[in-house]
C-alpha positions in Angstrom: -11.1 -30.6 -16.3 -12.7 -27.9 -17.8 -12.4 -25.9 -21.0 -13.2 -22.4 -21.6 -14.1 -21.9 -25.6 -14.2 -18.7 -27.8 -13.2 -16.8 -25.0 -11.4 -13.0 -26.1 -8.5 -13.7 -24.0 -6.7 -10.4 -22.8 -3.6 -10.9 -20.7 -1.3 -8.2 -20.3 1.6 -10.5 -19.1 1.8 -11.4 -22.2 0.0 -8.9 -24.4 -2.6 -11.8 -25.7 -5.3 -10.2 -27.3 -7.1 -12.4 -29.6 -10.0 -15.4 -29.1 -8.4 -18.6 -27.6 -9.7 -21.6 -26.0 -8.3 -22.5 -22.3 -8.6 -26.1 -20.9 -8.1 -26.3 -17.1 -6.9 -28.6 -14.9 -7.2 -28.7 -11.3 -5.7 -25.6 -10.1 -3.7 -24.7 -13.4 -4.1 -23.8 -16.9 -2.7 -26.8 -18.8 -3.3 -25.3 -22.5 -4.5 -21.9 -24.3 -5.2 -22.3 -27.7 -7.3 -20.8 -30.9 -9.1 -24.0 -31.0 -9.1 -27.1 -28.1 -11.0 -30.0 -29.6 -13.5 -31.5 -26.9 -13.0 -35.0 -28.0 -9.0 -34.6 -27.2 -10.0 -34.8 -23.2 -11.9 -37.2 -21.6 -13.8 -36.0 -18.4 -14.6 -32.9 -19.4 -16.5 -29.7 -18.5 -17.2 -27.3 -21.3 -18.2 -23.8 -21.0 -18.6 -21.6 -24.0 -17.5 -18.0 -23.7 -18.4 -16.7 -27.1 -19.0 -13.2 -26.4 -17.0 -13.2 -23.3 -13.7 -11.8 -22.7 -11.7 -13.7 -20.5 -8.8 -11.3 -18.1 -6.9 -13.1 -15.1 -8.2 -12.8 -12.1 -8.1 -9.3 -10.6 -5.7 -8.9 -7.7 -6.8 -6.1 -5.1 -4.0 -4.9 -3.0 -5.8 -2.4 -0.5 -9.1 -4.3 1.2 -10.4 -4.4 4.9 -12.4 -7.5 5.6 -12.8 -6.3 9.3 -11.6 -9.5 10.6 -10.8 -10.3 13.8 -12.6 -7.5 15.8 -15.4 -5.9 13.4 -16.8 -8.8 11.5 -20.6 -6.9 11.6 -18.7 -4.8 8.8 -17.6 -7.9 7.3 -15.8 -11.0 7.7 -13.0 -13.0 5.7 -15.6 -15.1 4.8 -18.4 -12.4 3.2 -15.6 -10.4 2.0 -14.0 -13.5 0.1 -17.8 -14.0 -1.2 -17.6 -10.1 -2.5 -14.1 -10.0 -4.3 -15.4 -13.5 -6.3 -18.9 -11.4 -7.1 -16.0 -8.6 -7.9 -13.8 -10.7 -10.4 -11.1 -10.6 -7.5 -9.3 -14.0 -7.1 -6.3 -12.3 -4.6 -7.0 -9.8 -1.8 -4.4 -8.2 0.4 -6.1 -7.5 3.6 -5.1 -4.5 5.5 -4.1 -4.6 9.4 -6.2 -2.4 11.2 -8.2 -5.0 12.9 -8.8 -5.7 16.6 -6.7 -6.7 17.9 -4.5 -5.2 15.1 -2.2 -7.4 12.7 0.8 -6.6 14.4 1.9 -10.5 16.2 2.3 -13.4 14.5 -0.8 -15.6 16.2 -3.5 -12.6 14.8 -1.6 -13.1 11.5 -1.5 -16.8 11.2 -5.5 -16.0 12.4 -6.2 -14.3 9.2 -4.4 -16.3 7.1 -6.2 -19.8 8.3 -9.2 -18.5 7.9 -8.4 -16.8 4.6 -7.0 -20.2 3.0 -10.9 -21.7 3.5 -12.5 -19.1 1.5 -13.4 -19.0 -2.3 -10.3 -17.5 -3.4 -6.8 -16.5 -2.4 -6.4 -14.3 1.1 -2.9 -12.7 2.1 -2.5 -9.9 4.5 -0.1 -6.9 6.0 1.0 -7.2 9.1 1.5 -3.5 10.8 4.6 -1.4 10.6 4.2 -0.2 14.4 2.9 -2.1 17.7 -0.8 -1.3 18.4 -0.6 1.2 15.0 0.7 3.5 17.6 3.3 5.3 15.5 6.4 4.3 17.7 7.6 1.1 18.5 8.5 -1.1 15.6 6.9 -4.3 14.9 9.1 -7.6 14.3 8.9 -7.5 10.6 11.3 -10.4 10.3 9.1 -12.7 11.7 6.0 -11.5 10.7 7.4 -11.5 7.2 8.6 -15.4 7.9 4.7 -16.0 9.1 3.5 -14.9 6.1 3.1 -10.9 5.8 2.9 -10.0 2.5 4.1 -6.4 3.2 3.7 -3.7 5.9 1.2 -0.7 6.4 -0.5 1.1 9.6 -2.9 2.2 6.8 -5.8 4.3 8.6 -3.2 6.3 10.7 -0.6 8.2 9.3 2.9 7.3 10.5 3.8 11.0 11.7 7.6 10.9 13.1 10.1 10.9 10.4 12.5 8.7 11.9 9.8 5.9 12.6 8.7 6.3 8.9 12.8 6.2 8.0 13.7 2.9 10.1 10.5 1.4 9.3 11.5 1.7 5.1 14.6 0.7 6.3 13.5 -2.2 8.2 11.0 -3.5 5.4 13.8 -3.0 2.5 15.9 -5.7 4.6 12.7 -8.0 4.2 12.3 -7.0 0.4 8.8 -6.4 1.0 6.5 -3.1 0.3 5.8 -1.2 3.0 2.7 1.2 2.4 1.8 4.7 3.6 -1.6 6.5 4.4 -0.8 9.9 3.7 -2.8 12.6 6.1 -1.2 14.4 8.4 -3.8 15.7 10.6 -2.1 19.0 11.5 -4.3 20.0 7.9 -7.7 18.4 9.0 -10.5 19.5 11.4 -12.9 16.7 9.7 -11.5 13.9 8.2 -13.6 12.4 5.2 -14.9 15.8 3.7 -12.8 17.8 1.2 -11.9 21.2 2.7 -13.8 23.2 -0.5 -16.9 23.4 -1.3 -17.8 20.1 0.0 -16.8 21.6 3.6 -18.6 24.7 2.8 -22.0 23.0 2.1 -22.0 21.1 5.6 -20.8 24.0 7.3 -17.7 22.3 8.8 -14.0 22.3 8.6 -12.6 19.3 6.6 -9.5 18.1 5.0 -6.9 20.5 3.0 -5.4 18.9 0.2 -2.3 19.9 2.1 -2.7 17.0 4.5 -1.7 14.6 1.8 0.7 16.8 0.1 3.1 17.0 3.3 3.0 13.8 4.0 3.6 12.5 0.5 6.4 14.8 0.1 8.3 13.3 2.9 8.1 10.0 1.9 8.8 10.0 -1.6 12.1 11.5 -0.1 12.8 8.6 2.4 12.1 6.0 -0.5 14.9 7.6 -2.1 17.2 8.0 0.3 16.6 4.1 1.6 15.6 2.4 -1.3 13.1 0.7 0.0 9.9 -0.3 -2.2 7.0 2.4 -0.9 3.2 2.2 -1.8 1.7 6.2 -1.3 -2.2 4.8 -0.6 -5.1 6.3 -2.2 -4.0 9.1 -3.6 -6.4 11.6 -3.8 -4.5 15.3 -4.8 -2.8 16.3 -7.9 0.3 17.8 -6.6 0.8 14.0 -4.5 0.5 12.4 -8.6 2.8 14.9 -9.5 5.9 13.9 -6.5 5.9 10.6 -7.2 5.9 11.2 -11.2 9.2 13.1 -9.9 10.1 10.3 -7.2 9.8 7.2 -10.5 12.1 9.4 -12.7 14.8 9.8 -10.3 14.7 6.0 -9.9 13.1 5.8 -6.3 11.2 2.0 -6.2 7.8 4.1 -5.1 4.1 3.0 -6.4 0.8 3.9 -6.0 -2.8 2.7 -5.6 -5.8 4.6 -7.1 -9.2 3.7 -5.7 -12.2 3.9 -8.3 -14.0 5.9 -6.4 -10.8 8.6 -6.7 -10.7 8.5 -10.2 -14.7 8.5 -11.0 -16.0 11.2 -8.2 -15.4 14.5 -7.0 -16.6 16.5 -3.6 -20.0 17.3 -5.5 -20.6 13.3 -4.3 -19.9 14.4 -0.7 -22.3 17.1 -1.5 -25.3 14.9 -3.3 -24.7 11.4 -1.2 -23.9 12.5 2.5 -21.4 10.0 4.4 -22.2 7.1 2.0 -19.3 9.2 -0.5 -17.2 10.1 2.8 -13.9 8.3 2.9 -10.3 9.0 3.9 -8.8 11.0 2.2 -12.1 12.7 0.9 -13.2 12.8 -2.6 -11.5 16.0 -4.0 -11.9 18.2 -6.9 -12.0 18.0 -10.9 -8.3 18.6 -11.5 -7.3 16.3 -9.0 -9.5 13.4 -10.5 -8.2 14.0 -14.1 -4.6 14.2 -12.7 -5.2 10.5 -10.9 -6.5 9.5 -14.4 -3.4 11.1 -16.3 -1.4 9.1 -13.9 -2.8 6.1 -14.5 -2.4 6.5 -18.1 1.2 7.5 -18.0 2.7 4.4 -15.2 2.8 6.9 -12.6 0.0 5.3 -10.6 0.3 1.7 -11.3 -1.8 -0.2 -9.5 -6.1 0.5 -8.9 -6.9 -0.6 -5.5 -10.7 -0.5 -3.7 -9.8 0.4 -0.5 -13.1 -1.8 0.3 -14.3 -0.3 3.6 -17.5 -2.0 4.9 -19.6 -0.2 7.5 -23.0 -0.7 8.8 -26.0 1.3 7.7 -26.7 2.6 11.1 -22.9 3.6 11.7 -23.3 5.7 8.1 -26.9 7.2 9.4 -24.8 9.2 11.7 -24.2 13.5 11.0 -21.3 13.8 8.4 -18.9 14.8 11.3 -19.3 11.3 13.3 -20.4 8.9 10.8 -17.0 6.7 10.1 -15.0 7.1 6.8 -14.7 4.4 3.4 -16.9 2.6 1.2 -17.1 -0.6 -0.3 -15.2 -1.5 -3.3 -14.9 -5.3 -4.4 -18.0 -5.3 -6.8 -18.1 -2.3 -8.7 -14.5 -1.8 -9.2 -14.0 -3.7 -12.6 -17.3 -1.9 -14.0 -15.9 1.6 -12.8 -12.6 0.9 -14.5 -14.4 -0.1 -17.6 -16.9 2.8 -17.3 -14.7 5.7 -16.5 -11.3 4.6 -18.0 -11.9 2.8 -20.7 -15.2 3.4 -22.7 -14.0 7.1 -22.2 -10.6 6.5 -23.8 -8.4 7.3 -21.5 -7.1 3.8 -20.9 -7.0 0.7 -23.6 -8.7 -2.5 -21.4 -5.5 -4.2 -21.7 -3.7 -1.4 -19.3 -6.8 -1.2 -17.1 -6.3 -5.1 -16.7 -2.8 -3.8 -16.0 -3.2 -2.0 -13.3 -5.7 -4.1 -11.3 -3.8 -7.9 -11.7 -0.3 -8.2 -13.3 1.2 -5.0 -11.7 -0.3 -5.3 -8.0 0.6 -9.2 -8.0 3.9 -8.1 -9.2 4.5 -5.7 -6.3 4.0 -7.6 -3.6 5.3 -11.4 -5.6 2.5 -13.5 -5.9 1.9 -15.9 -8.6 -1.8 -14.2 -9.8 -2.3 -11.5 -12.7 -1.8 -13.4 -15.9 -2.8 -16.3 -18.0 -0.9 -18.8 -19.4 0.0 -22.6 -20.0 1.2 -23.8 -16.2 0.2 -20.6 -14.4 -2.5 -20.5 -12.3 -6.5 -21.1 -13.2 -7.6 -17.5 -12.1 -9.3 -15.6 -14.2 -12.6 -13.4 -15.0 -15.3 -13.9 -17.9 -16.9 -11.0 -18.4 -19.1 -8.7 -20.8 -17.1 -5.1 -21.2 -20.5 -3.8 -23.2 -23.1 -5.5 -21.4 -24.9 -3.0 -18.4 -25.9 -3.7 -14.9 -27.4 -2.1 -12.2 -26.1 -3.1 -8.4 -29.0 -3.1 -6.3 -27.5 -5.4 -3.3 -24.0 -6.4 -2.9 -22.8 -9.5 -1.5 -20.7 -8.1 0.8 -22.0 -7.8 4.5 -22.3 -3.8 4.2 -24.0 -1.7 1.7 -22.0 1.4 1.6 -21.8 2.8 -1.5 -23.0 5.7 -3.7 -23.2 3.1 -7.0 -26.5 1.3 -5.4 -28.3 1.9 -8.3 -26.4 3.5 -10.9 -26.0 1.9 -14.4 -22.4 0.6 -15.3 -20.7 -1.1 -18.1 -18.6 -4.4 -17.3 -20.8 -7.5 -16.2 -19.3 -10.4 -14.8 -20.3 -13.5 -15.9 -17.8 -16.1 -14.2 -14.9 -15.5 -11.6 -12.9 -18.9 -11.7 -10.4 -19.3 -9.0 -8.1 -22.5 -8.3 -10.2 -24.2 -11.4 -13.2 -23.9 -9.6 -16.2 -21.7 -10.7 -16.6 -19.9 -7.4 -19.4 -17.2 -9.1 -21.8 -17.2 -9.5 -22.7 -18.4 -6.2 -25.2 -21.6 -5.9 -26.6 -20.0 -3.2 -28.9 -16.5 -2.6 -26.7 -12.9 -1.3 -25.9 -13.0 2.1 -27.6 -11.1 4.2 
């Protein structure tokens, strides 16, 4: 057993805000209290929090662990080791693998290997065969296999009645099937901002309009077929502003905000090269303010990484041919605490929000809160204390935080009842 003392528990399920004690017990919180007494439980591990805040465990809903096909990006294995560094107890793993997610054996593949890691692994399986955009895959029994939801995410799904049956075909599962918006009719380089970032490299990039057609499409199949729709990443103002619209008229549609989204602009593209190139590129001022307004309002309800490992020598290549995406796991709690809340535009309870309750909500798992019987997941952390990331756990290093001070430092991600960080063990390699 172990019991967690003077923790400041903050649990938006629940709206706890206040210092408890929580005892633990195998995989399940048996008791939150303002005061457990040691000598009532034989046994016993304690670990004093005093100082700590104690959230549940964070739940990231938009991750690539590279696995099967790419695992010198990443594996399940080094990923899982990342999200734990990350406070992250629950990923869902995207599909674009090789061979893609889109059969049950590949799924049942990630899943095995995902239930031996340090914390708790589910997956998409793909909305079309190969991700090629036409034939539909066999959601019913992927869904029966263990797909938590559907997406081709990394290629748009460009004909409308693909996109239509597909929302149709996931509604009858009662699962979320998610959307990368970019039609590439607007892009001649994908990654860099068609602005000033484009200007500086002396290239074409991506218009803002790329996102804005696509979006506007499928907030209007959502509607029409009820289905539950995730618009990815968003990255453009008017996209925040059509599915404000979509959640008023009552459409079941959601959105993910990456960190990176709502804390840089193109001037990143513009200072850190391909290591701040991602799909869809960092944009401008007004867009980033308008992914924080929707955050603040519900329209955006979930913050998702979009953890994208790549290898330094892949990112070494010219901005046109070095891939998109950057890592995510470990920074994305001290980003949300950095940029959200110490700047006022969220309380922590709604940041906690929108990266636990709401994404494990979404897509029905039992993770995102903290309370007598419900599962032992959760984060101790310092909100004040500062850190500097110098080396990340995770297999790649791509990111333009390396070095940069943040607020937020984890002290202890628990997962199942088990301290799984720290690690005993040094960073990988």
């Amino acid at each position: 057993m172990l019991l967690i003392q003077n923790a400041h528990l903050i649990d938006p399920a629940s709206r706890t805000d206040g210092i408890r004690d929580i005892l633990i017990e195998g995989e399940k919180i048996i008791k939150i209290a303002d005061h457990i007494a040691p000598e009532e439980v034989s046994g016993l591990t304690i670990l004093d929090a005093e100082g700590l805040t104690a959230i549940p465990g964070l739940v990231d809903a938009h991750v690539h662990f590279r696995d099967p096909g790419f695992t010198w990006k990443e594996d399940i294995e080094s990923g899982a080791r990342a999200a734990a560094a990350g406070g992250v107890t629950t990923v869902v793993l995207m599909a674009n693998t090789k061979p893609c997610v889109d059969n049950v054996d590949t799924l049942r593949y990630v899943l095995e290997k995902g239930e031996k890691t340090l914390i708790h692994v589910e997956t998409c399986a793909n909305v079309t065969l190969g991700m090629k955009g036409k034939e539909l895959v066999d959601m019913k029994a992927l869904h029966a296999a263990g797909a938590a939801g559907f997406t081709d995410d990394g290629i748009p799904l460009l004909a409308e009645e693909t996109a239509k049956a597909a929302m149709e075909a996931a509604a009858a599962e009662g699962v979320p099937i998610s959307f990368h918006e970019e039609n590439p009719a607007f892009i001649q380089n994908n990654g860099i901002n068609a602005g000033r970032a484009s200007a500086h490299f002396g290239i074409g990039g991506s218009d803002r309009q790329a996102e804005i057609d696509m979006v506007e499409r499928d907030v209007r199949l959502a509607e029409e077929t009820g289905a539950c729709v995730v618009i990815q990443h968003i990255s453009t103002k008017e996209a925040v502003e059509l599915v404000r619209q979509a959640r008023q008229k009552g459409a079941d549609v959601h959105a993910e905000a990456t960190p990176h989204h709502f804390t840089l602009t193109e001037e990143a593209a513009i200072q850190y090269g391909t290591l701040a190139k991602m799909n869809p590129p960092l944009r401008e001022e007004t867009d980033r303010q308008a992914i924080i307004e929707g955050l603040a309002d519900g329209t955006i309800d979930m913050i998702a990484t979009d953890h994208a490992p790549h290898s330094a020598e892949e990112k070494a290549k010219p901005v046109t041919e070095a891939p998109s995406g950057i890592i995510g796991l470990e920074t994305s709690l001290a980003l949300g605490i950095s940029e959200l809340v110490d700047t006022g535009r969220l309380p922590l309870m709604q940041l906690i929000d929108r990266m636990s309750l709401a994404p494990a909500r979404l897509y029905g798992l039992d993770a995102g809160y903290l309370a007598e019987g419900g599962p032992a997941d959760l984060v101790l952390f310092n909100p004040a204390e500062e850190w500097t990331p110098e080396r990340f756990y995770s297999r790649s290093q791509n990111s333009p935080f390396v070095g940069k001070t943040l607020k937020g430092k984890i002290h202890a991600t628990i997962c199942r009842g088990r301290v799984v960080y720290p690690f005993d063990c040094g960073k990988a390699d």
